[in-house]
C-alpha positions in Angstrom: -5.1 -0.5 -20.4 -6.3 1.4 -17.6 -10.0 2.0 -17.9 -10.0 4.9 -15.6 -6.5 6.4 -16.7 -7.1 8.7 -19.7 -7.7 11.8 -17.3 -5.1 11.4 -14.8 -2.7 10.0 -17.3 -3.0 13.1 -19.5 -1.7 15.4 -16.3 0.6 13.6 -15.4 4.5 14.2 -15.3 7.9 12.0 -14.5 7.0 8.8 -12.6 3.5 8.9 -12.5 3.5 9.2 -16.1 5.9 5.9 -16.6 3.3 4.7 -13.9 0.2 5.1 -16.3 1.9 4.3 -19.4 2.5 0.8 -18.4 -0.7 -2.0 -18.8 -2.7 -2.6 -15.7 -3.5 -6.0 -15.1 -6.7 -7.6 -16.8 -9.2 -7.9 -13.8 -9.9 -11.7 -15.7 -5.7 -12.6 -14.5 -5.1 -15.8 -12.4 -3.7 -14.6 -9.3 -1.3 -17.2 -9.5 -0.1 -14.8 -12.3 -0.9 -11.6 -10.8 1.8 -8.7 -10.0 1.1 -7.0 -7.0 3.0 -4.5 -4.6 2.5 -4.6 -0.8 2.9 -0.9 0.0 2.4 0.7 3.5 3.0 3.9 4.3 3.3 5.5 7.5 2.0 8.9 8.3 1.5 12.0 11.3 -1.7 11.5 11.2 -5.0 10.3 9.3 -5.7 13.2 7.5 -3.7 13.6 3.8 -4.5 17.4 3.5 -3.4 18.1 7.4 -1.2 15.4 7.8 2.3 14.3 6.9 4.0 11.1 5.0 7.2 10.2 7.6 7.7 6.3 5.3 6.8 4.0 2.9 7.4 0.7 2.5 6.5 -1.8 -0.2 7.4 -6.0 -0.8 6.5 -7.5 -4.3 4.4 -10.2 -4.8 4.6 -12.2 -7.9 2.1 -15.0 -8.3 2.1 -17.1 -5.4 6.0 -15.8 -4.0 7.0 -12.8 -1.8 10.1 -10.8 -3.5 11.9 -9.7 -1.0 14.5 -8.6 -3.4 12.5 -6.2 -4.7 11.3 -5.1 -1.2 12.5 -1.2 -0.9 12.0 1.0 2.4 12.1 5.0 2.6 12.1 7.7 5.0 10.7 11.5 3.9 12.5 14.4 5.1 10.4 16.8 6.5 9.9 20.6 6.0 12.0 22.7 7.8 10.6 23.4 11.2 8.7 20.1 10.8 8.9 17.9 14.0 6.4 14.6 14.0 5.4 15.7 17.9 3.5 12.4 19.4 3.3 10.6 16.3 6.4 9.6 17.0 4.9 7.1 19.4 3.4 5.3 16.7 5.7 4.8 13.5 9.0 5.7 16.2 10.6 7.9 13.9 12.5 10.6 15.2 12.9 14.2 14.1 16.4 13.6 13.4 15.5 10.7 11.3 13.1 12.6 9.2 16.0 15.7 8.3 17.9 12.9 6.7 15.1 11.5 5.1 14.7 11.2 1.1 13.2 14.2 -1.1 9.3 13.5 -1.3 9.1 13.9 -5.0 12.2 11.0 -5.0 10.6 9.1 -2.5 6.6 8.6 -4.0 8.9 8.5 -7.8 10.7 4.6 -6.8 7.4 3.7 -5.6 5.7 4.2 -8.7 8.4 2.7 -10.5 8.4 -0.2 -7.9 4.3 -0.4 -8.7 4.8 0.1 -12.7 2.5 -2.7 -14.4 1.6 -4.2 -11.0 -1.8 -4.0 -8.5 -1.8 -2.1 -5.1 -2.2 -4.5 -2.2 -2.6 -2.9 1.3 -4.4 -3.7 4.4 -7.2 -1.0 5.0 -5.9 0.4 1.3 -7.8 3.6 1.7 -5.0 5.3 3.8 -2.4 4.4 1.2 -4.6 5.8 -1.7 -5.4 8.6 0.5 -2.1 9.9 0.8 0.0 8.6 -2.1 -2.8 10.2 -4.8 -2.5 13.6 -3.1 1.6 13.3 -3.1 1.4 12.5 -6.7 -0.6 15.6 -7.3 1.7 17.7 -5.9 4.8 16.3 -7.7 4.0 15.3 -10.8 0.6 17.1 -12.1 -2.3 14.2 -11.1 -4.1 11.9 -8.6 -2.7 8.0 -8.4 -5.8 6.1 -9.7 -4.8 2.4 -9.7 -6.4 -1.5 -9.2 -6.3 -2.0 -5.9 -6.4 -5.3 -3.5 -7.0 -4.6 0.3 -6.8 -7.6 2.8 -8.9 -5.5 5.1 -11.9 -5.5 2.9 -11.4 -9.4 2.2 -11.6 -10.2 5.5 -14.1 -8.3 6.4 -15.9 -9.7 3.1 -15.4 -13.1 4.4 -16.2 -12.7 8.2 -19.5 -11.5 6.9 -20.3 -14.5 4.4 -19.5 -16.8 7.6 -22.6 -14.8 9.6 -19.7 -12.7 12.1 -19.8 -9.4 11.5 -16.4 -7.8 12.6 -15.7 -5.0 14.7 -13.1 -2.6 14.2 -10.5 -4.2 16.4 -11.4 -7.5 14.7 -10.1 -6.3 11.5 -6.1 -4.9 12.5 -4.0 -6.6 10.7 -2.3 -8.2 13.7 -5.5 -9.6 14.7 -6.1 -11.3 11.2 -2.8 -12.6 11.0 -3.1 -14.4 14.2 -6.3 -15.8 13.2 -4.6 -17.3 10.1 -1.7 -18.7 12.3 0.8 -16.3 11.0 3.5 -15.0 13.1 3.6 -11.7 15.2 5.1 -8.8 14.1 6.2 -5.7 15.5 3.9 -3.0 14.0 4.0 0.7 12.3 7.0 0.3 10.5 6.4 0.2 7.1 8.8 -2.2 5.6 7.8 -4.6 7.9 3.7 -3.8 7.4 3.9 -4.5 4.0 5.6 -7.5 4.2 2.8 -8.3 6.9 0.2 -7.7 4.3 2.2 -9.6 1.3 1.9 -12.4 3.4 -1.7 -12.2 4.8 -2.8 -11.6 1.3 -1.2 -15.3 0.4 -2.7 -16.8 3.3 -5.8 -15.6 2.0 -5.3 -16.6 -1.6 -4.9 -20.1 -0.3 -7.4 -20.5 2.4 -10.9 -18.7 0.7 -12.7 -19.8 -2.8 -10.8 -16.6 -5.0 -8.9 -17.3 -8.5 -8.9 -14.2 -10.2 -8.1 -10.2 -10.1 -12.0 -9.7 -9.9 -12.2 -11.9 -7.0 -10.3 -10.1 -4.6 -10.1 -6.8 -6.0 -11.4 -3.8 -3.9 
């Protein structure tokens, strides 16, 4: 059961409702048994209330193996009028792009049935929250509350056990992969991001001292 879900659960509508009547996993699971989804999402900007979601992209993980079959990949379609102006520069999404992108209420409603019984994983997982819990209160009646994993706060966690305490650049993604020896990616898509994170996540999982849900759980 969710221990947080009764309120948010009792709101909720369509997918976010299949989302919170499926069992969480127990925080006491082996993470050699654990059922996670990689999600990243891309976005205009920082900010969920002034900002806009332009992706999202999300890679099971199931135990110790990446499913890339289950790996799915969406662009939004903006607003009309809506342009993504510099951010463009970041996630390289064009306007064009976005006009042919998926209904939002579509687009957030396969990744909740992609993330259905399993635990978030993201890399600095406060931006996905961020923005995914405010979509799902605009679609389907209530915030997203759900067991999270975030390979940004491991890291950091660890760094600071070994007596380095990290700064900001020291903690990208990019820069944690390489210090695990994992290959370079190109960034700020979100297909590829996630599958970044999937994999950084196992690198983790097999390098530092964690066994359970509670061990790595944010």
């Amino acid at each position: 059961m969710w221990p947080f879900r009764s309120d948010p659960a009792r709101k909720a509508t369509g997918p976010l409702k299949a989302f919170y009547d499926a069992p969480a996993p127990d925080d006491r699971t082996p993470l050699e048994e654990l059922p996670l989804l990689a999600v990243d999402v891309e976005t205009t900007g920082m900010e969920p209330t002034k900002n806009q979601l332009v992706s999202i992209g999300w890679v099971p993980v199931n135990g110790t193996r990446v499913d890339l079959a289950g790996a799915g990949y969406v662009i939004l379609r903006g607003s009309e009028g809506f342009s993504v102006g510099s951010s463009a520069t970041i996630h390289h999404l064009t306007d064009d792009e976005i006009a042919r992108g998926m209904d939002h209420a579509e687009a957030v409603g396969h990744l909740l049935e992609a993330l259905r019984g399993r635990v978030l994983l993201a890399h600095f997982a406060a931006l996905e929250q961020g923005f995914l819990s405010l979509a799902c209160e605009r679609h389907f009646g209530a915030p997203l509350k759900v067991k999270t994993v975030d390979t940004f706060a491991i890291e950091r966690r660890h760094m600071e056990r070994m007596g380095t305490y990290p700064r900001g650049e020291d903690l990208r993604l990019a820069r944690v992969r390489a210090r695990y020896g994992l290959p370079s990616y190109r960034n700020h898509n979100a297909l590829t991001d996630a599958l970044a994170c999937a994999e950084q996540y196992l690198a983790h999982r097999a390098t530092l001292a964690v066994n359970t849900l509670k061990d790595v759980m944010s």
